[in-house]
C-alpha positions as CSV (number, residue, x, y, z in Angstrom):
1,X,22.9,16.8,-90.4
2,X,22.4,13.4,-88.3
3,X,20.9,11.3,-91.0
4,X,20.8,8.0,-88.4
5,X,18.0,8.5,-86.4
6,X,15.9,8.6,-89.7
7,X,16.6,4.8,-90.2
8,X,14.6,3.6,-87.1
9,X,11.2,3.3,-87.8
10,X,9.0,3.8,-85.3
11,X,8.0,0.8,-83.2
12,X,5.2,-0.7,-84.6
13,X,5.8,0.0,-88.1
14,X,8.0,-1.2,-90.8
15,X,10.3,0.9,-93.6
16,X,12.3,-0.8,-96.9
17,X,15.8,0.1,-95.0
18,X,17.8,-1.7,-98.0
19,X,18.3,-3.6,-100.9
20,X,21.5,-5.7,-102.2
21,X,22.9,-6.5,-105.1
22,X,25.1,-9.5,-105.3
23,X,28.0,-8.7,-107.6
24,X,30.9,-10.8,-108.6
25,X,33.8,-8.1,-109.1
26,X,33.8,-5.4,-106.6
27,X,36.0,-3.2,-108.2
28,X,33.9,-3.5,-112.1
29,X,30.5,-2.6,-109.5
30,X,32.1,0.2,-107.9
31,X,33.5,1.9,-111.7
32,X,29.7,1.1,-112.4
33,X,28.2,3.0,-109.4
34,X,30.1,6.0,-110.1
35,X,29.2,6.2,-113.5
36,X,25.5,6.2,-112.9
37,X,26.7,9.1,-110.6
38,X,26.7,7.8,-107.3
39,X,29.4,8.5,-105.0
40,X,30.2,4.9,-102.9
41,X,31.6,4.3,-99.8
42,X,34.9,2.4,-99.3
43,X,35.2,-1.6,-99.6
44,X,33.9,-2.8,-96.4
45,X,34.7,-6.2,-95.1
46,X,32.0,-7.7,-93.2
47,X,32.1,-10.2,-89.7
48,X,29.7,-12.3,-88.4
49,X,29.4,-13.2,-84.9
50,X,27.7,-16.2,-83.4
51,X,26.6,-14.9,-80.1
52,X,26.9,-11.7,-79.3
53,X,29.6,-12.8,-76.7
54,X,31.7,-14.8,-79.1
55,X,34.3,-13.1,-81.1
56,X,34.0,-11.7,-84.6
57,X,35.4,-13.9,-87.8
58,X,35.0,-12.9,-91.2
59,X,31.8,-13.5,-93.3
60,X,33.9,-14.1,-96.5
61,X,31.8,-11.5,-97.7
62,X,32.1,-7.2,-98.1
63,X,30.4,-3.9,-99.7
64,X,30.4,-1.0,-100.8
65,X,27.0,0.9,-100.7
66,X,25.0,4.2,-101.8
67,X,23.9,5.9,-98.6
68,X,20.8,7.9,-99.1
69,X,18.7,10.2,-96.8
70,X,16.4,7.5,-96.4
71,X,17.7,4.3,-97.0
72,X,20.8,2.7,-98.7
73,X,21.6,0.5,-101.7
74,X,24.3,-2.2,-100.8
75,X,26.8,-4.1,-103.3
76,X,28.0,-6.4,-101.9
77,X,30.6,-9.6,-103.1
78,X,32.2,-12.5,-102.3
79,X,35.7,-12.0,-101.5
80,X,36.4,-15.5,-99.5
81,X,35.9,-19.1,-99.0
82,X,32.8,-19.1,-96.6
83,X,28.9,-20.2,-96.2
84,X,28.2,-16.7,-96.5
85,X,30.1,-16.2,-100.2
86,X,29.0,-19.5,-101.6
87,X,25.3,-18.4,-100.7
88,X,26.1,-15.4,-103.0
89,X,27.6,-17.2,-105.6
90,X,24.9,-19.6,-105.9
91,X,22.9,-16.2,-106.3
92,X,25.2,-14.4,-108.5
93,X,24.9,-17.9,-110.8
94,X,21.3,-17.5,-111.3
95,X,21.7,-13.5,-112.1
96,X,23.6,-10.8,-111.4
97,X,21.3,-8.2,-109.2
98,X,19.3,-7.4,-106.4
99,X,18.7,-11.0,-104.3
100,X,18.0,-9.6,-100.8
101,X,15.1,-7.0,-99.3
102,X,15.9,-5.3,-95.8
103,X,12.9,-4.5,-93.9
104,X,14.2,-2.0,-90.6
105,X,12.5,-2.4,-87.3
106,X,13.1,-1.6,-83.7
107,X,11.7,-5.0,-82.9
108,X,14.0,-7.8,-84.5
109,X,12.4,-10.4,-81.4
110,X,8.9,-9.4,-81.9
111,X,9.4,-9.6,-85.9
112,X,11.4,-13.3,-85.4
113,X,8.4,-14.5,-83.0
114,X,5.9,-13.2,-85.3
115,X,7.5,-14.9,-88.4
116,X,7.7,-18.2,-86.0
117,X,3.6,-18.2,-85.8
118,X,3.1,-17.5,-89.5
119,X,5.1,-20.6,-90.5
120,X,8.3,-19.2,-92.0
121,X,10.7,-20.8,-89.4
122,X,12.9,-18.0,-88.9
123,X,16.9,-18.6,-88.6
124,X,18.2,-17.4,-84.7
125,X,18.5,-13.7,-85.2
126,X,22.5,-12.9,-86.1
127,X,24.6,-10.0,-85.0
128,X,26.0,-8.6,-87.6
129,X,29.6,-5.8,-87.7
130,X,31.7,-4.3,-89.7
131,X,34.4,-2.0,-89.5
132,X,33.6,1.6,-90.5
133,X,35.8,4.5,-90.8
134,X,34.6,7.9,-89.6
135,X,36.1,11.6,-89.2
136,X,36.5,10.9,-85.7
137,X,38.5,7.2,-86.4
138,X,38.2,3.7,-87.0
139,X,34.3,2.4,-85.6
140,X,31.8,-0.9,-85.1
141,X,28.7,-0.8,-87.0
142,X,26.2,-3.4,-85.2
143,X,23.5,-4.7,-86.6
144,X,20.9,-7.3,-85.3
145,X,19.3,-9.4,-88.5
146,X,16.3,-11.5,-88.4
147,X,16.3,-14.1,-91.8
148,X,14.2,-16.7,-92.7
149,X,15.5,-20.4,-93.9
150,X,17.1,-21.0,-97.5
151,X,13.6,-21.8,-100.0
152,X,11.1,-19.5,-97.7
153,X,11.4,-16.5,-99.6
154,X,12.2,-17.6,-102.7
155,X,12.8,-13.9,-104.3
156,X,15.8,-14.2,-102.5
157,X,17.2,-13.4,-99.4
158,X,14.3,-11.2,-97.5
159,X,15.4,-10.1,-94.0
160,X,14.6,-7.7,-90.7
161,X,17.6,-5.5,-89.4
162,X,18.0,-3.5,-86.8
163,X,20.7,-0.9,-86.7
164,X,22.2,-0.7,-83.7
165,X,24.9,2.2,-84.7
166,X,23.3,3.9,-87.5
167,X,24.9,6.9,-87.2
168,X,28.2,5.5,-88.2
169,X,26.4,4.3,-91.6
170,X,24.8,7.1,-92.0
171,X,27.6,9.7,-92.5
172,X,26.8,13.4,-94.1
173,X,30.0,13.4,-96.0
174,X,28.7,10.1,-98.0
175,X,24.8,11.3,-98.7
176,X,25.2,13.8,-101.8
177,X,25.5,12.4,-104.9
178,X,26.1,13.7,-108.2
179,X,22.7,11.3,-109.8
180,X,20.7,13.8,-106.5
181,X,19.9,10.3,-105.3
182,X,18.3,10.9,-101.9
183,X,15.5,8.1,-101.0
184,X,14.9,4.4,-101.7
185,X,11.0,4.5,-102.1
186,X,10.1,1.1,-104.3
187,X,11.0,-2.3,-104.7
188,X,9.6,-4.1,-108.0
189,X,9.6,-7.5,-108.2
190,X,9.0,-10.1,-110.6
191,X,7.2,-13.3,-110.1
192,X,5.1,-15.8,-111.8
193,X,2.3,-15.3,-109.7
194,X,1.8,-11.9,-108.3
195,X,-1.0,-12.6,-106.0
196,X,0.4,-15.7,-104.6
197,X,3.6,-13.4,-103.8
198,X,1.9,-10.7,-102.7
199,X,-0.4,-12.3,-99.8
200,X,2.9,-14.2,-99.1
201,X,4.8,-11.2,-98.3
202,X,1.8,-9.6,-96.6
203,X,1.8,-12.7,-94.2
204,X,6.4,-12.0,-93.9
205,X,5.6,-8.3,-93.3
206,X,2.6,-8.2,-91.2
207,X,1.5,-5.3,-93.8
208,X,-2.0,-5.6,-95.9
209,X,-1.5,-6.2,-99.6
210,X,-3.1,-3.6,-101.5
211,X,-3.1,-2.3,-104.4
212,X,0.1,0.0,-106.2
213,X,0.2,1.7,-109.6
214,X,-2.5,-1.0,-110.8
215,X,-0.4,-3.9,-109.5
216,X,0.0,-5.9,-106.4
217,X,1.5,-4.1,-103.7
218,X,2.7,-3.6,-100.0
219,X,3.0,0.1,-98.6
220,X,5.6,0.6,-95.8
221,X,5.5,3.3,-93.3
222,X,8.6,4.1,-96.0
223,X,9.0,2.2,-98.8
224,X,6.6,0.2,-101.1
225,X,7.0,-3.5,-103.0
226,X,5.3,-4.0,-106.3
227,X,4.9,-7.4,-107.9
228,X,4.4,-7.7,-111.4
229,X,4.7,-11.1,-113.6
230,X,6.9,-11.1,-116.7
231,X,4.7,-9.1,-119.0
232,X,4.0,-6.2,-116.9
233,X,7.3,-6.3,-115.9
234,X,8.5,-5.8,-119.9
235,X,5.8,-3.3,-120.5
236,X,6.4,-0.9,-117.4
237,X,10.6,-1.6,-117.4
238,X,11.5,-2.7,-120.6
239,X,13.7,-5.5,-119.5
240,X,13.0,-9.1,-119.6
241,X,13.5,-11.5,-116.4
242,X,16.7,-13.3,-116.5
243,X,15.0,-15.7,-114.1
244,X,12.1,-16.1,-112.1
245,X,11.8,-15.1,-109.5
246,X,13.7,-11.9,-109.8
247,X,14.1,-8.4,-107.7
248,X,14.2,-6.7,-110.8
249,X,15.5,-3.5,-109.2
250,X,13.9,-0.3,-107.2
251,X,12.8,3.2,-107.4
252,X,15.1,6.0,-106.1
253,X,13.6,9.6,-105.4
254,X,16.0,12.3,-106.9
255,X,15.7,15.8,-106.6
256,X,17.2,17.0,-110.5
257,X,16.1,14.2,-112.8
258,X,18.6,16.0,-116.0
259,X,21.6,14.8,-113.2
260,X,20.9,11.3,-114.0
261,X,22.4,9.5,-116.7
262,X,20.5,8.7,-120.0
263,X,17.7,6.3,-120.0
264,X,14.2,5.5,-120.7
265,X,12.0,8.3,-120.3
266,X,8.4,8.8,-118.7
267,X,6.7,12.0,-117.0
268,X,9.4,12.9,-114.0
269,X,11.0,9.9,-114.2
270,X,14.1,7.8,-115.8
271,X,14.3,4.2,-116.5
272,X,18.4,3.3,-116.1
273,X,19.7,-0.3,-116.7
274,X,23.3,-0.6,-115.2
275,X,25.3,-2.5,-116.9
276,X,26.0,-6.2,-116.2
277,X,28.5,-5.5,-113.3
278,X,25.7,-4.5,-110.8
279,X,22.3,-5.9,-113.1
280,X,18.5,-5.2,-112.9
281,X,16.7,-2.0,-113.4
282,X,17.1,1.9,-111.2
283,X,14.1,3.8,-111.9
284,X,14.8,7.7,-111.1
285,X,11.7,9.9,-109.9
286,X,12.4,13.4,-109.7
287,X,10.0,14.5,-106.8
């Protein structure tokens, strides 16, 4: 099955495409990953470009990442002396964890001139490759990524992408996993303020805050963002912020909940805290 096409939202409308964390020893997150049952894809180096004309050099910076049917998780690391790694390691030295929030779109000019009239002074968009290996051979993912300045966001690193090739991402032989991991459906994020945050992001997104799970919330056309502060945060998670503000970690639908490893246990669902080589919280919802 083609699972690309499913990761273009339709014009318009916005989906959660993504989440990172930012992790200091690629090989420690990777041993991580498969414990907690998901099958990775190989270290990826990433390039940036910057024009679309110029030629590629390296971002200091690569992955590995959990493709879903909806979605993907990203880990990636610093492997290199470059603006790009010492961003993440400024991150990393704060916590360990998610610091960055994809949204997908079709529209990466119309997001970047939309973010322009709301006041959040959006960096030129960046193209964005890296070299993928398929059945067929060696390929080019391309993506087009719209981010705001350093201090805008300051949850972390909250962005717009366009895929431009997602059918090399997107490959059938790396969407089963052994967890049943299939769909990224929630982001949870912890903040002082949760209405402050929330209206903020409504503004970034162009999406009405509204109400989710009896907190602060944005619904995507896929994917949702809860804010809670500290306290609800220990109370619905169990885990205490190692900073604020903090992407405390997301909701993945699974089909077979007794496939995922042990945790914290509510109706349908599994609470899992990884251990510090990837950080934050993977809720588990068997639907």
């Amino acid at each position: 099955m083609d699972y690309g096409p499913f990761q273009r939202p339709a014009p318009g409308t916005l989906a959660v495409d993504h989440i990172a964390h930012w992790v200091p020893d690629r090989a420690a997150a990777f041993d991580e990953l498969v414990r907690l049952g998901f099958a990775p894809t190989p270290f990826s180096e990433q390039f940036t470009r910057a024009n679309p004309d110029a030629p590629p050099v390296s971002a200091g910076t690569g992955n590995h990442c959990a493709m879903l049917e909806r979605g993907y998780l990203e880990f990636l690391a610093p492997i290199a002396d470059t603006p790009n790694a010492a961003t993440l390691r400024n991150g990393i030295a704060r916590y360990t964890g998610v610091h960055l929030i994809a949204f997908g779109t079709v529209e990466p000019d119309a997001q970047h001139a939309r973010l322009m009239r709301e006041g959040f002074a959006p960096l030129d968009p960046v193209a964005l490759q890296r070299a993928i290996e398929t059945p067929d051979g060696p390929r080019t993912a391309r993506f087009s990524v719209v981010r705001t300045a350093a201090g805008a966001m300051p949850e972390g690193r909250v962005q717009f992408v366009e895929h431009k090739t997602p059918e090399y991402l997107w490959q059938a032989r790396w969407i089963s996993h052994p967890n049943t991991a299939y769909a990224l459906t929630r982001v949870h994020l912890c903040v002082a303020d949760p209405a402050e945050a929330v209206a903020r992001f409504a503004r970034y997104t162009g999406l009405p805050a509204t109400t989710i799970n009896d907190a602060p919330g944005i619904a995507g056309a896929r994917g949702d963002l809860v804010f809670r502060d500290a306290a609800a945060m220990k109370a619905a998670f169990g885990i205490a912020p190692p900073a604020l503000p903090w992407i405390a970690g997301y909701t993945l639908a699974c089909r077979d909940l007794t496939k995922v490893p042990a945790g914290r246990e509510t109706a349908h669902k599994r609470v899992v805290v990884p251990s510090p080589a990837l950080g934050g919280v993977i809720e588990f919802e068997e639907i």
